[in-house]
Phi, psi and omega in degrees: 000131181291154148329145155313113176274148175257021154296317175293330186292332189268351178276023170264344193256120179242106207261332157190197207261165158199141209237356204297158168306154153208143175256140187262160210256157165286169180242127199286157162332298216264349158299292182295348174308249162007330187249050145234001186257275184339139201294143174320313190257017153332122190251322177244156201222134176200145213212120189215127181263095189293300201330290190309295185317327209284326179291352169285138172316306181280041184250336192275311204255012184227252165047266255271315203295339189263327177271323143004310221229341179296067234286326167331344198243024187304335175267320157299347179296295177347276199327299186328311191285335167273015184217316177090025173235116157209234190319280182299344200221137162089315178262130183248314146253164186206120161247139187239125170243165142201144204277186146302297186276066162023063174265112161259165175200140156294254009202124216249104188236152175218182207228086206106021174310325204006095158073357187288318169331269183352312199282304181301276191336306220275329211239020178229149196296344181285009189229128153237185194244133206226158195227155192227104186059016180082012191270128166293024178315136194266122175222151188290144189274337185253351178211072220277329154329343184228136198241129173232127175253114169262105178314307179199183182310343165234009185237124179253134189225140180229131192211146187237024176228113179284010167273296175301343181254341163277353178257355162293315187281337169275010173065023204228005139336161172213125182291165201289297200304014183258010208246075169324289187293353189257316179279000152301299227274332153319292179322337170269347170329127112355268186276127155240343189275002197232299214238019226209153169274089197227139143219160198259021182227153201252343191291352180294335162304334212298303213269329187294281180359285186310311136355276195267006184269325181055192173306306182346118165267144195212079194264027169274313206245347168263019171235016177248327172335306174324308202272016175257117212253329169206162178193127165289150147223169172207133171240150226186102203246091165210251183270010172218231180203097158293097162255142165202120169235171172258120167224118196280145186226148183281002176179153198315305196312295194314313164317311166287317154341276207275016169270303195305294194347295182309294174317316174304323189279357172290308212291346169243053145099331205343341173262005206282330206261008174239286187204164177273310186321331187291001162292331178299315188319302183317331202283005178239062175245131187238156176218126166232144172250123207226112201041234168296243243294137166245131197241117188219136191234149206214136135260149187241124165264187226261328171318294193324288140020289187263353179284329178272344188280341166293318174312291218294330161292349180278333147281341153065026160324267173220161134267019172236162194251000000 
C-alpha cells in the first residue's frame, strides 16, 4: 500500500460550508475492465493514470520523482531499465488492490506492446515459466509468491494468490464488480481520471489519525473511527491541484460528529509542530456533509505545491502524492 500523502493528511481539514452541484467523473471502459479482474472483497483500492499525468505540468517537477521513489514499484523500476517502458513511457494505468485475508493484485496496462511483455518474461533467466489451465505464467525465481499473468499484449495481472489466480483463469472469481457495495463507493469518487484512492474499512482513519495527530492527542476523534465506514481520496492534476476526499459515517449524527471533532483538533494548534506556512493552504478548504458524508476539498496552485513538497521532505511526511 503506498504511504499516506500529505494530500490526505490536508484533506482531514475542515474549514467551511459549500453547498454547490459538483460533477463527478464517470468509470472509464478499462476501469470496469479492471473490477471484472480484481478480487470481490477488496478492501483498498489505488489507482494511478501514468498516460494521463505524464500529459500534466506537474508530471516533471512533482509526479514523475515520487512515484519513483515508491518501493511498491520496485519491479517496474526494474522492468524500465530493460525495456525502457515504465513510468515515463509505455505504462498507462496501474491498479493496486488488497484484500482482507492478504490477496495483493497488480494490473498493469501498457501500451503498443505487440508481444514485447511476453519477450521480457520468456527471455529472462529470473522468470520461469509454469502453465495453469494450459495458460502460460511467469513466476519469479527468487520471489516465487507472486505469479504475473499477461491477460494479452498489453495488460499484465501480478497476483501473490495462486488459488485466486487459478480460479481467474478459469473463469470461476468472483470479481470486485459484483461488490455492490464498494463500486458504490467508487462510483462517488470525484476525480477518477488522474489519481484516487478507495477503501471500505473505516479502520484505515485509525492510520490517517495517527499521521496527523502526532504528540496530540485527539480522543474525541478516535473514539469516533468505529462509525467510519468508508473513505475516498481523489486528485484531478490541470491548472492547479483539485483534491477531494469522502468520508462515509454509519450515520448523520456520527458525521457530524467527527466534522466538529476535527475543528477542534485544528483549533488546538494541531500543525503548530509542522509549519506555520500550512495555514495559508488551509484557507482554500472546503467542507460539505451531505448526510452520512463529509466531503472534503482543496485547490492547490503551484506556490501551495512546492511548499508541501518542501514540507513533506523536510519532516519526512510523505513523498508521494
Amino acid at each position: 500500500m503506498m504511504r499516506i500523502s500529505v494530500f490526505v493528511i490536508i484533506s482531514l481539514l475542515m474549514l467551511q460550508s459549500c453547498s454547490e452541484e459538483v460533477k463527478v467523473d464517470t468509470l472509464s471502459n478499462s476501469q470496469s475492465l479492471a473490477f471484472d479482474i480484481l478480487p470481490d472483497n477488496t478492501q483498498f483500492l489505488l489507482y494511478s493514470n501514468f498516460k494521463e499525468l505524464r500529459k500534466t505540468a506537474y508530471w516533471e517537477n512533482f509526479l514523475s520523482e515520487n512515484f519513483k521513489n515508491d518501493r511498491q514499484n520496485n519491479w517496474l523500476q526494474e522492468f524500465e531499465k530493460e525495456t525502457g517502458y515504465g513510468f515515463n513511457k509505455g505504462v498507462n494505468e496501474v491498479f493496486t488492490s488488497t484484500t482482507w485475508d492478504g490477496i495483493n493484485t497488480f494490473i498493469i496496462s501498457f501500451d503498443n506492446q505487440s508481444g514485447k511483455l511476453r519477450d521480457y518474461f520468456k527471455n529472462r533467466k529470473n522468470f520461469k515459466t509454469i502453465l495453469i489451465n494450459g495458460i502460460e505464467i511467469f513466476q519469479p525465481v527468487q520471489n516465487p509468491s507472486s505469479f504475473f499473468y499477461l491477460k494479452n499484449d498489453t495488460l499484465l495481472i501480478i497476483i501473490n494468490d495462486i488459488e485466486y489466480l487459478n480460479d481467474l483463469l478459469a473463469d470461476k472469481h468472483e470479481p470486485l464488480s459484483l461488490n455492490s457495495n464498494f463500486i458504490g463507493i467508487v462510483n462517488n469518487i470525484r476525480y477518477k481520471n488522474h489519481y484516487w484512492m478507495a477503501t471500505d474499512k473505516g479502520s484505515y482513519a485509525a492510520i490517517l489519525l495517527e499521521q496527523v495527530g502526532g504528540k496530540n492527542n485527539i480522543p474525541q476523534v478516535r473514539d469516533l473511527v468505529k462509525n467510519i465506514n468508508e473513505i475516498t481520496l481523489s486528485a484531478y492534476f490541470g491548472s492547479g491541484v483539485e483534491i477531494e476526499s469522502n468520508w462515509g459515517c454509519s450515520d448523520t449524527k456520527s458525521a457530524y460528529l467527527l466534522s466538529t471533532a476535527l475543528r477542534s483538533a485544528l483549533a488546538l494548534d494541531l500543525f503548530s509542530d509542522i509549519d506555520l506556512a500550512l495555514s495559508k493552504v488551509l484557507e482554500n478548504t472546503r467542507i460539505k456533509r451531505d448526510e452520512k458524508v463529509v466531503k472534503i476539498s482543496l485547490a492547490l496552485d503551484d506556490k501551495a505545491i512546492t511548499m508541501l513538497q518542501s514540507l513533506s521532505k523536510k519532516k519526512n511526511i510523505d513523498k508521494n502524492l
